[in-house]
NUTIPA-62312 format. One record per residue (C-alpha): x negated, y, z negated; residue number from 1. Coordinates in steps of 0.25 Angstrom, whole numbers, plus 5000, padded with zeros to 4 digits. Layout:
REM NUTIPA-62312
{x = X, y = Y, z = Z, n = NUM}
...
REM end
This chain:
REM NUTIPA-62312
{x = 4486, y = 5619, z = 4075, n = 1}
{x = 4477, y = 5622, z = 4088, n = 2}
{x = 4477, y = 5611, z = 4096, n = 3}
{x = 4462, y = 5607, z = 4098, n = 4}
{x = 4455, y = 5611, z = 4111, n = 5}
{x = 4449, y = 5602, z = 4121, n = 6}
{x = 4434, y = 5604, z = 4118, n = 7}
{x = 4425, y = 5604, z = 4133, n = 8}
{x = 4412, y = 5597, z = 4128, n = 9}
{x = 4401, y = 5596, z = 4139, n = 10}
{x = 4391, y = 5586, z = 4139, n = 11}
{x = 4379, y = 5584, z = 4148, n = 12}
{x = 4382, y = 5575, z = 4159, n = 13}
{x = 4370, y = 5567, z = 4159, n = 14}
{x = 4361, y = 5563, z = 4145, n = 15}
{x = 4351, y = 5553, z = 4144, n = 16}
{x = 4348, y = 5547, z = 4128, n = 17}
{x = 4339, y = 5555, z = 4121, n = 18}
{x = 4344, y = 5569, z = 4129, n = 19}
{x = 4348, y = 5582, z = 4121, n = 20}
{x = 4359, y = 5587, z = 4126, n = 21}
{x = 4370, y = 5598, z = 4124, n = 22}
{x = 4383, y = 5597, z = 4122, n = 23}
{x = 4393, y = 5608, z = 4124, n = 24}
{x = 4406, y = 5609, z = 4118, n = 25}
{x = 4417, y = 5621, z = 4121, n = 26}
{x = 4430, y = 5622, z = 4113, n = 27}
{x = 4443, y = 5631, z = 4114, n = 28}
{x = 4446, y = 5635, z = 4102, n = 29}
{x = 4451, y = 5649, z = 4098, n = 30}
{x = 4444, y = 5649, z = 4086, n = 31}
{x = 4454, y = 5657, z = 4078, n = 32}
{x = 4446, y = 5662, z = 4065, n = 33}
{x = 4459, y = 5665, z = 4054, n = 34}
{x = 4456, y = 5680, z = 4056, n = 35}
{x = 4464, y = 5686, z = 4068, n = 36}
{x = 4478, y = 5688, z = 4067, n = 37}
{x = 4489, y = 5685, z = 4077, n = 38}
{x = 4499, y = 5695, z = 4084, n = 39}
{x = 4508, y = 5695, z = 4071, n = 40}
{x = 4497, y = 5698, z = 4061, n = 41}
{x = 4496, y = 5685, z = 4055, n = 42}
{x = 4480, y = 5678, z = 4053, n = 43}
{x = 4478, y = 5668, z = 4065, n = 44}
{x = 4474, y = 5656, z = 4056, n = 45}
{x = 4459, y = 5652, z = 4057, n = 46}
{x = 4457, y = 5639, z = 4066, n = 47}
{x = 4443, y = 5637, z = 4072, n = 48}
{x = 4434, y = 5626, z = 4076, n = 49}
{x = 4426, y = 5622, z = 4063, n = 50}
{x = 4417, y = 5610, z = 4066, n = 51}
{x = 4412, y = 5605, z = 4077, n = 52}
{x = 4407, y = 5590, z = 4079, n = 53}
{x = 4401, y = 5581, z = 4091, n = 54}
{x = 4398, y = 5566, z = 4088, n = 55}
{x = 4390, y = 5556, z = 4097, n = 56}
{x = 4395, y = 5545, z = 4095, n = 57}
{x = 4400, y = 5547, z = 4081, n = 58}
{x = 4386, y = 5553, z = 4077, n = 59}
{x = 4389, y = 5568, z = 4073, n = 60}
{x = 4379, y = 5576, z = 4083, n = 61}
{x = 4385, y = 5590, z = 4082, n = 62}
{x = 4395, y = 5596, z = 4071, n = 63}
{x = 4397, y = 5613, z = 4070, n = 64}
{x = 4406, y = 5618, z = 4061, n = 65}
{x = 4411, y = 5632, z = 4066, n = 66}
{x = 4417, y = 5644, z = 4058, n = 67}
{x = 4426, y = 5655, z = 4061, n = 68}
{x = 4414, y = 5664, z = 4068, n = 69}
{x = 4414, y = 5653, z = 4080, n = 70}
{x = 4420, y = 5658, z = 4096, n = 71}
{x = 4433, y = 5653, z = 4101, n = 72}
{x = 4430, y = 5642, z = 4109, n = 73}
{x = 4418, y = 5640, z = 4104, n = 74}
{x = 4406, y = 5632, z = 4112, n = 75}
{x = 4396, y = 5622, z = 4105, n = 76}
{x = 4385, y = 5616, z = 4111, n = 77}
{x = 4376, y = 5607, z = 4105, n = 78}
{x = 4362, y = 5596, z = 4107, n = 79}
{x = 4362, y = 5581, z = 4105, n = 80}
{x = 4352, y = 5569, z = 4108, n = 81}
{x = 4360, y = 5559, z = 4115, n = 82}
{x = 4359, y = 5546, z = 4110, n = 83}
{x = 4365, y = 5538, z = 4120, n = 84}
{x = 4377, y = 5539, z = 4128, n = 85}
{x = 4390, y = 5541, z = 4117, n = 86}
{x = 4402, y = 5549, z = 4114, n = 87}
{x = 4402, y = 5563, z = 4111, n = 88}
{x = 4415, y = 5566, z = 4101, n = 89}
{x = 4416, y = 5582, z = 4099, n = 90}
{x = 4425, y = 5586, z = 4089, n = 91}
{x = 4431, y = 5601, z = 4084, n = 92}
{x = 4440, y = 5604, z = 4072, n = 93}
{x = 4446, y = 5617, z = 4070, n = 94}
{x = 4453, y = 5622, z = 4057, n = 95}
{x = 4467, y = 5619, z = 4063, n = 96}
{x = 4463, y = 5604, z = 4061, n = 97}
{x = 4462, y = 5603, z = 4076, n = 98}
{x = 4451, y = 5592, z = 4080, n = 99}
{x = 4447, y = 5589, z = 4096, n = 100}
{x = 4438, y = 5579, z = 4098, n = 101}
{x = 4434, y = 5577, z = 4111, n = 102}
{x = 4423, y = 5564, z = 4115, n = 103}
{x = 4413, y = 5565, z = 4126, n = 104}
{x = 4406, y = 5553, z = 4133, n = 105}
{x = 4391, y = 5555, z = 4135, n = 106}
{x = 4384, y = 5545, z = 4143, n = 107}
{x = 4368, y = 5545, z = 4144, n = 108}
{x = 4362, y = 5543, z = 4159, n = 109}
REM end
């Protein structure tokens, strides 16, 4: 099994309630999609990042889920309303079973 990546998640310094803002996220991950095959010949078993989730303080605000057609180290980035000031809990899962999760404080001028 892959051991999970540390994902870089970037977040606006400053928000205020109400603001939109974008959130950024940047994962390495090679991506391996089950069709190359290694020095020996043998198939390189598919393991890729298939869904994607970010949870604001346990209210789901963003879920992909990605296929094999998807970049190694694959870069998201996506809008939410801020509600307040919270934790942001980004999540990936890949098909080796490997989870990181990663938390994120945001806190509103």
């Amino acid at each position: 099994m892959m051991s999970p990546s540390k994902p870089r998640v970037r977040l606006p310094e400053t928000a205020a309630v109400g603001d939109i803002i974008e959130i950024r996220a940047l994962i390495t991950h090679v991506m391996e999609t089950g069709n190359r095959t290694d020095a020996e010949g043998r198939r390189v078993a598919r393991n890729i990042i298939h869904t994607v989730t970010a949870h604001f303080e346990g209210d789901l605000v963003f879920k992909a889920e990605l296929g094999p057609g998807i970049s190694a180290n694959p870069f998201l980035a996506f809008h939410m309303k801020v509600p307040g000031s919270g934790e942001l809990r980004v999540a990936w899962h890949d098909d080796d079973g490997g989870i990181t999760i990663e938390r994120y404080q945001l806190t509103v001028a």
